[in-house]
C-alpha positions in Angstrom: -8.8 -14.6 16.0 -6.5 -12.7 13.8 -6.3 -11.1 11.1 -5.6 -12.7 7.6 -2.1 -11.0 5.8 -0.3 -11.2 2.9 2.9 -10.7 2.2 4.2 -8.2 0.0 8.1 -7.9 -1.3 9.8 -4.7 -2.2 12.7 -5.1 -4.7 15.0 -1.9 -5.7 13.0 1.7 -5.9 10.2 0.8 -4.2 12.3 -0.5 -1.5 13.8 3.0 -1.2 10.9 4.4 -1.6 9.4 2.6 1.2 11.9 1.8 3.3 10.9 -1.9 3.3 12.1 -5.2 2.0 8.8 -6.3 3.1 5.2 -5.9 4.5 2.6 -7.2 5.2 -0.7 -5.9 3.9 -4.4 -7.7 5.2 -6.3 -9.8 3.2 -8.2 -10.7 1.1 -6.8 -7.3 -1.1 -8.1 -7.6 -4.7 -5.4 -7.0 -6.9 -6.9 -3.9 -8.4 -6.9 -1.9 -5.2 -3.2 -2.8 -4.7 -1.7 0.0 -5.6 -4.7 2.8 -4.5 -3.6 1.1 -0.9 0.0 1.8 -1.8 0.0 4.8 -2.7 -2.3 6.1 0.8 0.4 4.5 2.6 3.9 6.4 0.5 2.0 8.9 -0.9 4.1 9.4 -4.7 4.5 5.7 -4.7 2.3 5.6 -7.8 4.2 8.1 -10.2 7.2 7.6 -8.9 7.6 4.0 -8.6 4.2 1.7 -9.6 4.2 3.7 -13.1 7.1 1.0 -13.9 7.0 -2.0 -11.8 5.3 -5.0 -12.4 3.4 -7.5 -10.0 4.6 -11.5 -9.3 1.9 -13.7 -7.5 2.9 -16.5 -5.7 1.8 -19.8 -4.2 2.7 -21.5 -1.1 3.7 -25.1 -1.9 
């Protein structure tokens, strides 16, 4: 059995900041840990990038 994922996109600093377009992250993550599990993985991440960024959800259809 694997493991459930999400996908998350990267779009202009955080994408240098990461080095990613994209990742993929397991789930379920609720929202509010988001970015504490960001910011373990690109330690920074927070100050420098999350501080100013905002968060899309989307749907498959």
């Amino acid at each position: 059995m694997t493991t459930p994922t999400f996908q998350i996109h990267y779009f202009s600093s955080a994408t240098t900041y990461t080095g990613k377009q994209t990742e993929s992250l397991p789930a379920p993550l609720p929202l509010s840990q988001l970015f504490d599990v960001l910011e373990s993985k690109y330690p920074g991440i927070r100050e420098k990038v999350l501080s100013s960024c905002g968060v899309s959800l989307g749907e498959e259809g």
